[in-house]
C-alpha positions in Angstrom: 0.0 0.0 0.0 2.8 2.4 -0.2 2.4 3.6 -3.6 -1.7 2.7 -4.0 -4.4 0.0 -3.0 -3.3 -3.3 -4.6 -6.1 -4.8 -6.5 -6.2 -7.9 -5.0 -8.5 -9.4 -7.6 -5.8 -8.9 -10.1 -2.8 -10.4 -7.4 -5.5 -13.7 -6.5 -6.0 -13.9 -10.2 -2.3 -13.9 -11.2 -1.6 -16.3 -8.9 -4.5 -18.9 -9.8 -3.6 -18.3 -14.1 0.2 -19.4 -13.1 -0.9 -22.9 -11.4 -3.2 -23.3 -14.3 -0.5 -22.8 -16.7 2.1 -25.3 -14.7 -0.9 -27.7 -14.9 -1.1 -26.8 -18.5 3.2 -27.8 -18.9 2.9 -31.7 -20.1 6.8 -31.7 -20.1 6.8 -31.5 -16.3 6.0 -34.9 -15.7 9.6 -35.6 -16.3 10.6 -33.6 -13.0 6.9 -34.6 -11.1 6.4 -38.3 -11.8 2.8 -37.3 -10.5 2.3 -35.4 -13.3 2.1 -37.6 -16.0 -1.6 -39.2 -14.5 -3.6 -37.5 -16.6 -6.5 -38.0 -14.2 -4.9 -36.4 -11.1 -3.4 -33.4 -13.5 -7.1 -33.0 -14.9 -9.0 -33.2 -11.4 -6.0 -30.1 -10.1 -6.2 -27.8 -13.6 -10.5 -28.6 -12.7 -10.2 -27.1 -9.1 -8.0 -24.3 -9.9 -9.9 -23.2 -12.8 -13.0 -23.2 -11.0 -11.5 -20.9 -9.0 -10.6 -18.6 -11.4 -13.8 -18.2 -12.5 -15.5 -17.6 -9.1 -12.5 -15.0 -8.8 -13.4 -13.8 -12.2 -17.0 -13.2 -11.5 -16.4 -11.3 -8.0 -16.5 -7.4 -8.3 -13.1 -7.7 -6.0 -11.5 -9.3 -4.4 -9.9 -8.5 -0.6 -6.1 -9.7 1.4 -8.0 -12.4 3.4 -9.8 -13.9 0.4 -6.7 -14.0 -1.9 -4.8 -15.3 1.2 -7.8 -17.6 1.5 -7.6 -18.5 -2.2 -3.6 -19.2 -2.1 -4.3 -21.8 1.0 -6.6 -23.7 -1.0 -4.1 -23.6 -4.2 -1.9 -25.8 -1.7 -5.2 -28.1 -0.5 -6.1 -28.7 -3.5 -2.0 -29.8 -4.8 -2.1 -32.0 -1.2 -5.3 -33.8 -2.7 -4.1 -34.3 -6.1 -0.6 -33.7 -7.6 1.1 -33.6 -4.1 4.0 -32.0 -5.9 6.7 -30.3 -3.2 4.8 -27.2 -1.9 7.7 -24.9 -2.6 7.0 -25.2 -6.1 3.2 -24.5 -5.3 4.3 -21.5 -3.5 7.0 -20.2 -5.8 5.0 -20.4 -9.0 1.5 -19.4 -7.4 3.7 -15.8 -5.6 5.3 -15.2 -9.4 2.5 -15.2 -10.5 0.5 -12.7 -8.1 3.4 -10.7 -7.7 3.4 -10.2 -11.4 0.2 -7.6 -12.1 1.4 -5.3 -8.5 3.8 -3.2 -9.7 7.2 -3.7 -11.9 9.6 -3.3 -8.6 7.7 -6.2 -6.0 9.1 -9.7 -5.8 9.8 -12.5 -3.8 12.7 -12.8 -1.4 13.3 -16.6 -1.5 15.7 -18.3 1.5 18.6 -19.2 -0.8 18.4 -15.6 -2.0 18.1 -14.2 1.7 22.5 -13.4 2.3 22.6 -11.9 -1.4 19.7 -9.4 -0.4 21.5 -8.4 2.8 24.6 -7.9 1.2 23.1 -5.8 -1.7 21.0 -3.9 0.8 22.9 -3.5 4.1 26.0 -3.1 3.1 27.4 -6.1 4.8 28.8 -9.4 4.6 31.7 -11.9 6.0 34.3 -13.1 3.0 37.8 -11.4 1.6 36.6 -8.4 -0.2 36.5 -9.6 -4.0 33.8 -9.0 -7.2 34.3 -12.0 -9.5 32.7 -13.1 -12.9 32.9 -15.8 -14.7 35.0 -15.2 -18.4 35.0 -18.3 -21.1 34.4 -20.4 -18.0 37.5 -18.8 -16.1 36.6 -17.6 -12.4 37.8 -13.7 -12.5 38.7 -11.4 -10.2 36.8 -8.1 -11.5 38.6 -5.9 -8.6 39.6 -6.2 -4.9 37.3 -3.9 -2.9 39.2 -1.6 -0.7 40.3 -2.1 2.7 39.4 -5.9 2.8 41.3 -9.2 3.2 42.1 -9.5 -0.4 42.9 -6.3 -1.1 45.7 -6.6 1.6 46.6 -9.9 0.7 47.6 -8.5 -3.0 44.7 -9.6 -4.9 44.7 -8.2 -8.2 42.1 -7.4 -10.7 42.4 -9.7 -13.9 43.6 -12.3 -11.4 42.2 -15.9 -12.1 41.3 -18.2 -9.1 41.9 -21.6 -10.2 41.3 -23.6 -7.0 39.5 -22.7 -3.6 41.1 -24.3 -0.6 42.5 -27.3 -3.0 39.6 -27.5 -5.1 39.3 -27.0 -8.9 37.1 -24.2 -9.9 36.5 -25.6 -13.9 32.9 -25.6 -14.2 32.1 -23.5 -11.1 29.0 -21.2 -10.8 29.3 -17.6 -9.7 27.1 -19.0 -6.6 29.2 -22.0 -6.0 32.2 -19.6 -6.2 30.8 -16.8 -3.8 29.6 -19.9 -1.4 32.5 -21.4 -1.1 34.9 -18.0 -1.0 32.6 -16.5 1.7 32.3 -17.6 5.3 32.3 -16.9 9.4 34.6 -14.0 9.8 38.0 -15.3 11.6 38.0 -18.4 9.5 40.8 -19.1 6.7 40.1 -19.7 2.8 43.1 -20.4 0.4 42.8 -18.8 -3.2 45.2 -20.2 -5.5 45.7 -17.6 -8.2 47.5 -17.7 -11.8 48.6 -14.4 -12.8 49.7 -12.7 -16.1 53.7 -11.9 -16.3 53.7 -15.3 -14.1 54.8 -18.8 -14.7 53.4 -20.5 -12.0 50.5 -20.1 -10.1 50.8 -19.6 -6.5 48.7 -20.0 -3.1 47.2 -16.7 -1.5 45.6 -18.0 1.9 43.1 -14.9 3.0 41.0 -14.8 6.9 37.9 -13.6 6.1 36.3 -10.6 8.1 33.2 -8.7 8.6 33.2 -6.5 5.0 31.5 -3.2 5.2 30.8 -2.0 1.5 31.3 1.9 1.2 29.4 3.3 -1.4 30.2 6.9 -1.3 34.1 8.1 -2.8 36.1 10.7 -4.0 38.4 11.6 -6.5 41.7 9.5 -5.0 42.1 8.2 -1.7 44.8 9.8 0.5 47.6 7.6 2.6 45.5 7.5 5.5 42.9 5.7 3.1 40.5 8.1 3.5 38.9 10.1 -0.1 39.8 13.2 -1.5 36.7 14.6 -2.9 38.2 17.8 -4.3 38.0 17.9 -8.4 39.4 21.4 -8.4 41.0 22.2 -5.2 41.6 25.8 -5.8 38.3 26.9 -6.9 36.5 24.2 -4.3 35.0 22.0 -6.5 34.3 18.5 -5.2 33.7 15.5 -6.7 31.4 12.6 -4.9 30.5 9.6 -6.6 28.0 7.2 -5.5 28.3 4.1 -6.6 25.1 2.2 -5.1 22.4 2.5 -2.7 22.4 1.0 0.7 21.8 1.1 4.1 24.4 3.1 5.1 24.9 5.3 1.9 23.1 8.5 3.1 24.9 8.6 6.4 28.2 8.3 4.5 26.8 11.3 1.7 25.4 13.0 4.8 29.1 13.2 6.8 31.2 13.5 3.6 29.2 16.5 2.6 29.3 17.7 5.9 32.8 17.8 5.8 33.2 19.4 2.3 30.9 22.0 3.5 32.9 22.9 6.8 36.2 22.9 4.4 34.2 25.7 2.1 33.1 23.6 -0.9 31.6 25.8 -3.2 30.4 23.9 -6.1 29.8 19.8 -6.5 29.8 16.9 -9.1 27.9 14.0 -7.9 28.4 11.4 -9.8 25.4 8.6 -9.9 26.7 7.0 -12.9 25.9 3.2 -13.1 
């Protein structure tokens, strides 16, 4: 309700359509063994459908009834199909989180530590952003004042094995799972370099990593940022370089201090 009044007959609605259409999805009877009895796949697509229609006919529809409606979407699955009710769930929220608005979605548990991370700010590992590159795992940069970016870690640097083990064929989740951990605890990176024959063992101890998202023009020796594009006429520079839970404190104080040191003009930088 922040922006307006969902139309909950739209959300129920959305939801109900996207078990139809799984119902509807003859290939999944590879995955659901359930799924290929034609009469328990007929007697679910019946029951949902039905409730579409009484959805369909209601002039709308409130919270408790579409709540109401998505506990009988998983009834009805526990009488019939009796496929896993996290796939019940995630494909019945899809699709009622679909007609809301272009910005809502689901948080799901295995997506839980990424959320944090991209919204507080915060998370335990070495301090590294990696891709993946012709199926190479890449180090895209060393963020600053981490364990890898004292430990030498270079951008361009390839990580070839994590603690001993090979990273050919690795995900980018497999990669960040097994990079990150419990502050205090030890991972080994083994990295092969350019300019460099052999490759060689960097061991890092992970720590509590605070992503700053607010910096300057250089950083200074006592790694703080200078912020000043033109230090003569007082022109300072701030970029931004994503939004998080600590981002406007961080603006709020470096502008505070640019201000106090007679800052008379400013480029702030949202780019990307």
């Amino acid at each position: 309700r922040y922006v307006t009044e969902p139309d909950f007959n739209k959300v129920a609605l959305g939801g109900l359509e996207r078990l139809s259409w799984f119902a509807a999805t003859t290939k999944l009877g590879e995955t659901f063994p359930s799924m290929k009895d034609r009469d328990l796949v007929d007697n679910f697509a019946r029951r949902i459908n039905q409730r579409i229609r009484q959805t369909q006919e209601r002039p709308n529809t409130t919270l408790a009834e579409t709540l109401g409606l998505f506990d009988r979407a998983l009834e009805i699955n526990k009488e019939t199909l009796r496929i896993p009710q996290e796939v019940i769930i995630a494909e019945f929220m899809e699709g009622a989180l679909e007609p809301l608005d272009e910005f809502s979605s689901m948080i799901w548990p295995s997506e839980v530590d990424q959320f944090r991370k991209d919204t507080m700010g915060e998370f335990s590992g070495v301090g590294i952003q990696i891709s993946l590159e012709n199926g190479l795992l890449k180090v895209i940069s060393p963020l600053e004042d981490t364990p890898a970016y004292a430990a030498g870690i270079q951008p361009g640097d390839i990580i070839t094995k994590v603690n001993g083990e090979k990273t050919d064929g690795i995900t980018i989740d497999q990669a960040v799972r097994r990079i990150t951990g419990p502050a205090g605890t030890k991972v080994t990176l083994t990295i092969r370099r350019v300019g460099q024959e052999q490759e060689f063992d960097v061991p890092v101890v992970r720590e509590r990593i605070v992503i700053h998202t607010v910096k300057g023009v250089s950083r200074e020796p006592d790694g703080r940022w200078n912020c000043w594009a033109d230090p003569d006429r007082k022109i300072a520079y701030v970029r931004v370089t994503g939004f998080m839970e600590n981002t406007v404190d961080e603006l709020a104080e470096t502008l505070g201090r640019l201000r106090r040191e007679q800052m008379r003009g400013l480029i702030l930088d949202l780019r990307f």
